[in-house]
C-alpha positions as CSV (number, residue, x, y, z in Angstrom):
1,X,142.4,58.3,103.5
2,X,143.7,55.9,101.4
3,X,147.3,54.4,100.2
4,X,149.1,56.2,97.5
5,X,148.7,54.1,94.3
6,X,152.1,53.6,92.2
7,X,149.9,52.1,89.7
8,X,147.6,55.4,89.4
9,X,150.6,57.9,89.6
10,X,150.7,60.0,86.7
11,X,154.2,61.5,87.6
12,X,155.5,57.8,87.2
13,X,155.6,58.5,83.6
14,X,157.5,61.3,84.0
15,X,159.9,60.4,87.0
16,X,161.6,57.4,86.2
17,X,162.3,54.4,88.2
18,X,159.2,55.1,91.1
19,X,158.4,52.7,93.0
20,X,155.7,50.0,92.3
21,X,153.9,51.2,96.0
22,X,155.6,53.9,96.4
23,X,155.1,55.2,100.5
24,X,154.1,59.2,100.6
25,X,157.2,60.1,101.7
26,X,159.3,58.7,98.6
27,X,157.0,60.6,96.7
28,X,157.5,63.8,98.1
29,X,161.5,63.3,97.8
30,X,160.9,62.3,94.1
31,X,159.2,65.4,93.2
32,X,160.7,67.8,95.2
33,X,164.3,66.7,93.8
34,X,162.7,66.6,90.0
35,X,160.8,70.0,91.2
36,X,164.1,71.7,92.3
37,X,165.9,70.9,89.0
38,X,162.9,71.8,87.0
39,X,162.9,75.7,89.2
40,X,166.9,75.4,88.5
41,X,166.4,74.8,84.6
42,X,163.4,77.2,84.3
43,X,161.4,74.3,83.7
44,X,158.7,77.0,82.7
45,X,160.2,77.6,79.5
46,X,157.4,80.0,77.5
47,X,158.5,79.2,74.0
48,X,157.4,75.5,74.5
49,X,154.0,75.4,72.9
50,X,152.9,72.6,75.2
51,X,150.2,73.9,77.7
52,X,149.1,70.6,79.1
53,X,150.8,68.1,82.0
54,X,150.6,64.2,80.5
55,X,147.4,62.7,82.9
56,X,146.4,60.2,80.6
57,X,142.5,59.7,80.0
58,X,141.4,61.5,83.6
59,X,142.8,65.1,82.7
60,X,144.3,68.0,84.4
61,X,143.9,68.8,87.6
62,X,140.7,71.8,87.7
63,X,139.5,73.7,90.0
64,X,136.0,71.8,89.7
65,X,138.3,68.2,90.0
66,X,139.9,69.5,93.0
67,X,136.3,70.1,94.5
68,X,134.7,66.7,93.2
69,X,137.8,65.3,94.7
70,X,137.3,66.8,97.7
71,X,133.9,65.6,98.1
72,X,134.7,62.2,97.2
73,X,137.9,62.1,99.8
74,X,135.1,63.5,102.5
75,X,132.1,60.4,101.3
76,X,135.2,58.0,102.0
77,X,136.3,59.2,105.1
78,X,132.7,59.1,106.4
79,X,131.9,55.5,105.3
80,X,135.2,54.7,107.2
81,X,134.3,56.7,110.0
82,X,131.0,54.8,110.2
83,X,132.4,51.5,109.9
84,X,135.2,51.9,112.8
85,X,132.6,53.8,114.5
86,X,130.3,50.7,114.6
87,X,133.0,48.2,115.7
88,X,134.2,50.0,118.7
89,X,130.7,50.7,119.8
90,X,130.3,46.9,119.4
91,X,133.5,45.8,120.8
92,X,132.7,48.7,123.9
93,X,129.0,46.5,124.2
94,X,130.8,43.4,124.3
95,X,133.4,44.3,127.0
96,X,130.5,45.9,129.2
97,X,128.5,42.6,128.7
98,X,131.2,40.2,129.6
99,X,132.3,42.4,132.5
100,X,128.4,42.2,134.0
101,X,128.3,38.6,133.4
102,X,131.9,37.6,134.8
103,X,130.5,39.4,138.0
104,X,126.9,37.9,138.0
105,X,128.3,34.5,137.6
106,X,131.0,35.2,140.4
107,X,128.6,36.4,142.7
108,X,126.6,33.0,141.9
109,X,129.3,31.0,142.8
110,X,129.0,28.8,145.9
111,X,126.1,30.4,146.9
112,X,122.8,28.2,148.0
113,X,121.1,27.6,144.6
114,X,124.3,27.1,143.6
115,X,124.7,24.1,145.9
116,X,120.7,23.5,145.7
117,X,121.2,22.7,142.2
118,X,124.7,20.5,141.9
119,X,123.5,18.4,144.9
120,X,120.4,17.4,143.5
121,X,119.3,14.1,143.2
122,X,122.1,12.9,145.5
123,X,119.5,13.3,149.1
124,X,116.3,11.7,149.5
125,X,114.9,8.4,149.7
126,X,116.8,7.0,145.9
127,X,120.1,8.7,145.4
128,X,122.5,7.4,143.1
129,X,124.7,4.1,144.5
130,X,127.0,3.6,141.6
131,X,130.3,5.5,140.4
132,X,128.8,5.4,136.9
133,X,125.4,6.7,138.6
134,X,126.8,9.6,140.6
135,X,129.4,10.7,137.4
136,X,125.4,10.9,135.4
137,X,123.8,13.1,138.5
138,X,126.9,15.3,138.5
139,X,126.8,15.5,134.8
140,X,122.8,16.5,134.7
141,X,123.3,18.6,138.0
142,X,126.2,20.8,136.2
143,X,124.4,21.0,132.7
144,X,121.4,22.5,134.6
145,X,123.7,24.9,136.5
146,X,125.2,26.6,133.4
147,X,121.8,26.7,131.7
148,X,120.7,28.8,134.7
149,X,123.6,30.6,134.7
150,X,123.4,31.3,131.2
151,X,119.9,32.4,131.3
152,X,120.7,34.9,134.8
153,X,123.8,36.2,133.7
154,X,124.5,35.7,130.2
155,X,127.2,33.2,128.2
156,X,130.5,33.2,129.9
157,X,133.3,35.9,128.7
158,X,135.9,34.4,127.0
159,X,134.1,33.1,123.7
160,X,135.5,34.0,120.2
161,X,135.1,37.2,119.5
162,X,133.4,38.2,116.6
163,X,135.8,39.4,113.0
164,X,134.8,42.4,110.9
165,X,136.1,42.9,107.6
166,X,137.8,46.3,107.7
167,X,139.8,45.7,104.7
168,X,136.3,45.2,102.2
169,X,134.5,47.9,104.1
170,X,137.6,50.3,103.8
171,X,137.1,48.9,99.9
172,X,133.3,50.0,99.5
173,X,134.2,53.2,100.7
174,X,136.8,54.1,98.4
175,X,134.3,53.4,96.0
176,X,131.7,54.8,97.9
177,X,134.5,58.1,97.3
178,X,135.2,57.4,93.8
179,X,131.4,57.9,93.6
180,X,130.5,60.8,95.0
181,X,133.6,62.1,93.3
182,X,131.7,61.1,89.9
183,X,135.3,59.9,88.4
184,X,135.9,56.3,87.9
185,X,138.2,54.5,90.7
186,X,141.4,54.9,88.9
187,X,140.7,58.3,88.3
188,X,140.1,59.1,92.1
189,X,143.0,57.4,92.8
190,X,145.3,59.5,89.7
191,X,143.8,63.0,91.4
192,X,144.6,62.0,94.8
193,X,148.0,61.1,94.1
194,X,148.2,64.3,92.3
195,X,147.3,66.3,94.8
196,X,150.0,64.4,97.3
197,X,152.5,65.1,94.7
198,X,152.1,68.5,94.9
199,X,151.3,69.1,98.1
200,X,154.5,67.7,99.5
201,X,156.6,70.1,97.3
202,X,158.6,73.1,98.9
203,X,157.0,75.9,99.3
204,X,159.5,77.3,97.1
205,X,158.6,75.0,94.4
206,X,154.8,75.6,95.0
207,X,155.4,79.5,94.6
208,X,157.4,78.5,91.2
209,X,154.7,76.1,89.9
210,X,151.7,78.3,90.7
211,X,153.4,81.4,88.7
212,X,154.7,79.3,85.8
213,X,154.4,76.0,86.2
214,X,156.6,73.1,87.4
215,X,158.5,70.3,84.3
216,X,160.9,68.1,83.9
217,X,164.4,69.6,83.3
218,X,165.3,66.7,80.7
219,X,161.9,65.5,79.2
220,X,160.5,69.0,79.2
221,X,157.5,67.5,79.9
222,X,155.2,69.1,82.7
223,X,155.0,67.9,86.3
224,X,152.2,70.5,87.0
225,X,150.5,73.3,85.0
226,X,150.4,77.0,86.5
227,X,146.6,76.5,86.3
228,X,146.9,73.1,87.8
229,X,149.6,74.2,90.3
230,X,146.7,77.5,91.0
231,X,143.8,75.1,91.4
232,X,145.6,72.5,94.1
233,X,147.7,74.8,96.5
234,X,144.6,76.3,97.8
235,X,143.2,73.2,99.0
236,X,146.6,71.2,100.1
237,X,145.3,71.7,103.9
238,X,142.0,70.1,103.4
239,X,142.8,67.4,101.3
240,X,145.9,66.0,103.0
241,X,144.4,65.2,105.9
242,X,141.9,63.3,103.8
243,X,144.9,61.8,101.9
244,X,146.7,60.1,104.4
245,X,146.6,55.8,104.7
């Protein structure tokens, strides 16, 4: 549910040259190329005392991560749900209003008070004998139409409609994720992307990372643990969805 962060992305240590935003898609052709010459190499190479993929200060991926990431991803989606859920219940009252008031003030329309109201003042005994004096009547006579109007059938459609701030609400809930996911933001953001790394490999490089693990042919440094590669695959069908911009 939210936009892959270059900034976040472990494997940009690893992979070189990836993009500063770099779209889901250029991920997955990134990894799957460095994931195919780490398979071809034997990237798992046992003698290699190193156990560990580089994640900086938020750690490997874990099985508990994956979960806490999980419930984090599912506390964002809902305050995002919530939020576009209350503007198009808003926008869906506002249409239904303006459609009942364009056809309460059309059915108003040159009927008698109608022409009760913008006619007074001009019969009886002292009714205005001056341009300037008629163009005041007309004036009063009008003023007092739309007031009725406005108190009968509501304000007229066609008033600016009201903004909402997606883009800070869509921010608090990230947070709102990040939270519930009891990692800082930047953490939250380093699992997800993670997860979208791996999840976009082949299945043949899946299979290879979750029996050995998955590295860079040249660096030798991991892409993915076996137990890292074990505790994502099992949850790449719930947590993409969650994933996606």
């Amino acid at each position: 549910m939210r936009t892959v962060s270059g900034t976040a992305l472990v494997l940009a240590t690893l992979l070189a040259a990836v993009p500063a935003n770099p779209a889901q898609s250029q991920i997955g052709v990134l990894i799957k190329k460095k994931a195919a010459e780490a398979v071809k190499g034997k990237a798992a190479d046992k003698t290699d005392d190193a156990t560990t993929a580089k994640t900086d200060s938020c750690g490997p991926m874990t099985p508990q991560k994956v979960q806490d990431l999980l419930r984090g991803l599912q506390a964002e989606g809902s305050a995002r749900n919530e939020f576009d859920s209350m503007v198009a219940k808003a926008e869906a009252s506002r249409a239904e209003s303006e459609s009942k008031a364009k056809a309460c003030r059309d059915a108003e329309n040159g009927g008698p008070t109608m022409q009760k109201m913008l006619t007074d003042g001009f019969t009886g005994s002292n009714p205005p004998s001056t341009g300037a004096a008629v163009q005041e009547q007309m004036a009063k006579n009008k003023a007092k139409w739309e007031e009725y109007l406005d108190k009968k059938c509501g304000k007229a459609p066609g008033g600016p409609a009201p903004t909402y701030d997606q883009r800070d609400a869509y921010k608090k809930a990230h947070a709102a994720g990040a939270k519930a996911a009891g990692m800082s933001e930047y953490c939250y953001d380093v699992a997800g992307d993670r997860v979208i790394a791996f999840c976009m490999l082949g299945e043949k490089e899946q299979r290879a990372a979750v029996e050995n693990g998955l590295r860079v042919q040249k660096t030798r440094e991991w892409l993915f643990t076996a137990d890292e590669a074990k505790a994502i695959q099992p949850h790449c069908k719930e947590l993409m969805p969650l994933l996606k911009p």
